[in-house]
C-alpha positions in Angstrom: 0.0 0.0 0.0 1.5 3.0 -1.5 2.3 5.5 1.7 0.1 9.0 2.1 1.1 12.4 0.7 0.9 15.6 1.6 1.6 19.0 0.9 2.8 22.1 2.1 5.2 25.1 2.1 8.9 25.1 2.7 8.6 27.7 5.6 12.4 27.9 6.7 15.5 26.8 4.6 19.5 26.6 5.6 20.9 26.1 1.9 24.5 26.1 3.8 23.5 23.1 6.2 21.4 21.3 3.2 18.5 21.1 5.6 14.9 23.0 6.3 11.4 22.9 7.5 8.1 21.9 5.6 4.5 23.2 7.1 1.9 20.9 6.3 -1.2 22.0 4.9 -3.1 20.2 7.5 -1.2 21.8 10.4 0.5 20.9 13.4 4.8 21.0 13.7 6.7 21.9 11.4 8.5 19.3 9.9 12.1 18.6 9.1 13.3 18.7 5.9 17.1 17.0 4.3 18.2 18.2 1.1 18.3 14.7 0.3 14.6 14.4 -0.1 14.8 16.7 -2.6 15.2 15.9 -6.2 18.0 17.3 -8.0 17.3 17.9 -11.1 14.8 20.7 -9.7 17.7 22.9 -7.9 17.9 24.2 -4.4 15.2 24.1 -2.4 13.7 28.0 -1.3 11.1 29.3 0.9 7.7 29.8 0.4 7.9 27.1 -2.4 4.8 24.4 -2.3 5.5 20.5 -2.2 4.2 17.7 -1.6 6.0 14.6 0.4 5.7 11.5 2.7 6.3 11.3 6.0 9.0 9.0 7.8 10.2 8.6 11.1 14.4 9.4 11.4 17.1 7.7 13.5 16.0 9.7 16.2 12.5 8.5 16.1 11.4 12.0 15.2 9.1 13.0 11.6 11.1 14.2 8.6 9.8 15.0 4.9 10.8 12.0 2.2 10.5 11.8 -1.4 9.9 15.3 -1.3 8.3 17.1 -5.0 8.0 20.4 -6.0 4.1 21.4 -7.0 3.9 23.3 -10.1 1.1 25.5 -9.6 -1.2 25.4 -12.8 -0.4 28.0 -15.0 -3.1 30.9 -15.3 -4.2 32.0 -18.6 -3.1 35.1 -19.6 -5.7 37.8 -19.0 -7.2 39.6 -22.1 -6.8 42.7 -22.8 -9.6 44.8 -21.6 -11.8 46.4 -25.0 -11.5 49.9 -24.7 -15.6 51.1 -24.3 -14.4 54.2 -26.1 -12.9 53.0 -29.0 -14.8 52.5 -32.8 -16.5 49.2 -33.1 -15.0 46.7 -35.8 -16.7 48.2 -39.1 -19.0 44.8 -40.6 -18.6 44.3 -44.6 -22.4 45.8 -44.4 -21.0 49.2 -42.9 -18.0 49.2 -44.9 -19.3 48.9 -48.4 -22.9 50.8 -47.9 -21.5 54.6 -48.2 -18.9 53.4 -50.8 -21.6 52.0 -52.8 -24.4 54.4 -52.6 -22.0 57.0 -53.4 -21.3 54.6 -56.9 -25.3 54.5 -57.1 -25.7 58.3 -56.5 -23.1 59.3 -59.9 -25.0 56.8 -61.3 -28.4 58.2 -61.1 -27.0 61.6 -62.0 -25.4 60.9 -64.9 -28.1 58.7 -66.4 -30.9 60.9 -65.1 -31.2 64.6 -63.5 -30.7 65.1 -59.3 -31.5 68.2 -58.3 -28.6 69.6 -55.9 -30.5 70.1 -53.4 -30.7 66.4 -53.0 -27.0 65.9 -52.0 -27.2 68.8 -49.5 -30.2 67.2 -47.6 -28.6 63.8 -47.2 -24.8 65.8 -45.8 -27.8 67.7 -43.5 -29.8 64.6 -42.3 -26.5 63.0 -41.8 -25.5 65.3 -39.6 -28.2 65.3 -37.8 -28.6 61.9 -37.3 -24.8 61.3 -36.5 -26.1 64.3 -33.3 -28.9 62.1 -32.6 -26.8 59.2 -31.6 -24.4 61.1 -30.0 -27.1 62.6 -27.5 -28.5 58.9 -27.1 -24.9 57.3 -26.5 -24.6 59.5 -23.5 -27.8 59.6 -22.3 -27.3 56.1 -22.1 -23.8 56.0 -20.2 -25.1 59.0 -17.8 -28.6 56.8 -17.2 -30.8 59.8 -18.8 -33.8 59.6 -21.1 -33.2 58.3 -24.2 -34.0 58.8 -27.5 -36.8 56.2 -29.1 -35.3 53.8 -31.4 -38.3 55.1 -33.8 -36.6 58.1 -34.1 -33.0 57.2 -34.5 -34.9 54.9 -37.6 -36.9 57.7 -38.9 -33.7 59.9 -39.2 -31.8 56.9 -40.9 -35.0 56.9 -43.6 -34.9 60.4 -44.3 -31.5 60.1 -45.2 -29.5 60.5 -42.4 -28.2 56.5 -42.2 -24.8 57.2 -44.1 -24.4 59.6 -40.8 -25.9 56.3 -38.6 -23.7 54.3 -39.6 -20.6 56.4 -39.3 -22.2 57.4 -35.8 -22.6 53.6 -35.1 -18.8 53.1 -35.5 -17.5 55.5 -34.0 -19.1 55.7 -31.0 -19.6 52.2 -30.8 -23.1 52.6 -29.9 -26.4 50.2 -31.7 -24.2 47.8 -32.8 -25.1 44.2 -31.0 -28.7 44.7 -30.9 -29.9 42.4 -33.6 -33.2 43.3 -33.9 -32.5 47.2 -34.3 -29.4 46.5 -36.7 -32.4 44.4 -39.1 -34.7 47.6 -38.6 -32.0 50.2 -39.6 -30.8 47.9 -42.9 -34.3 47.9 -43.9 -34.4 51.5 -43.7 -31.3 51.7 -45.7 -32.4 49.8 -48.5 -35.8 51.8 -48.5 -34.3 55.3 -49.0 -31.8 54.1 -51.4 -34.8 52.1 -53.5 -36.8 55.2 -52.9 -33.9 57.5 -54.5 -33.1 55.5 -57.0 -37.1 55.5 -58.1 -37.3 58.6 -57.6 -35.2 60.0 -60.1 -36.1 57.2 -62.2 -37.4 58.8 -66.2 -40.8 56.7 -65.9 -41.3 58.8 -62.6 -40.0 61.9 -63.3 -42.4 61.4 -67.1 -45.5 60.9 -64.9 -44.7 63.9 -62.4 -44.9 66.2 -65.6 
C-alpha cells in the first residue's frame, strides 16, 4: 500500500546546512526537511515554495519530509486585454461597403438621369443630424438619462441620415449588438436608397410632368 502524501510550504531553509522545515497544509509542527529528499534535477530548495512529500520517522524517532516534489502551480491564462468602451467598433462588410456603394449608385443616377442639388445637400444635412442624434442617445445612455426612441433614430436613418448612422454607429460604438435594431436600420437603408433611386427614375420623373 502505496504510503500517504501531503503538501505544504517550505517555511524555513539553511541552503549552507542542506536542511529546512516543511509546514503541512493540515497543520501541526513543522517538519524537518534533508536536502536529500529533494530531487535534483529541480535545484535548491527556497522558501515559500509548495510541495508535496511522505512522512517517515528518522534515527532519532522523530518526523522528517521523504520523497519530497516540487508542485507546479497550474499556469493561469493570460488575461485579455480589456476592449476599450471608447474606441470604434470593428466596421462589418455591411458598414464598410454601404457609403462606398451608394455613393457609386448616386453618380450613377445623376449621370443617367437629373438630381437636383439640393438632393446631395439634404442627405450631408440629415447626416448630420442623425450622426447628433446618436451622440445625445450614446450618453444619455452611459449617464442613465432619457433616451432617444429607437423610432426616431430609424426615422432619421430613412430620411437620409443612415450614411451619418452608420458612421455614428462606428465610432461611438453605440447600436451595434442589438440584432433586432441592426435588421430595422438595414431595412431602412435599403428603402431610402430604392426610394432614391425610383425617384429619379425617367418613368417617374415622365408621370410627375
Amino acid at each position: 500500500m502505496a504510503a500517504p502524501r501531503f503538501t505544504g510550504t517550505v517555511s524555513a531553509w539553511n541552503d549552507e546546512r542542506g536542511f529546512g522545515f516543511i509546514q503541512a497544509d493540515q497543520g501541526g509542527p513543522e517538519i524537518f526537511a534533508h536536502i536529500k529528499s529533494f530531487p535534483a534535477r529541480n535545484g535548491r530548495p527556497q522558501p515559500r515554495q509548495r510541495v508535496s512529500f511522505e512522512v517517515e520517522i528518522g534515527r532519532e524517532g522523530k518526523k522528517r519530509a521523504s520523497k519530497v516534489a516540487l508542485v507546479q502551480a497550474a499556469r493561469a491564462p493570460a488575461p485579455r486585454a480589456p476592449r476599450r468602451q471608447d474606441s470604434p467598433a470593428p466596421w462589418s462588410a455591411a458598414s464598410a461597403l454601404a457609403i462606398p456603394a451608394f455613393v457609386l449608385v448616386y453618380a450613377a443616377v445623376a449621370l443617367l438621369w437629373r438630381v437636383p442639388a439640393w438632393v446631395a445637400g439634404l442627405y450631408l444635412v440629415a447626416s448630420a443630424a442623425c450622426f447628433l442624434a446618436y451622440a445625445i442617445d450614446k450618453s444619455a445612455a452611459t449617464a442613465g438619462r432619457w433616451r432617444i426612441a429607437e423610432s426616431t433614430l430609424l426615422l432619421l436613418g430613412l430620411a437620409g441620415g443612415w450614411p451619418g448612422a452608420i458612421v455614428a454607429q462606428q465610432l461611438l460604438r453605440h447600436k451595434t449588438s442589438k440584432a433586432a435594431f441592426r435588421a430595422a436600420f438595414w431595412g431602412t437603408v435599403a428603402l431610402n436608397v430604392v426610394a432614391f433611386v425610383v425617384l429619379h427614375a425617367p418613368l417617374l420623373q415622365a408621370w410627375r410632368r
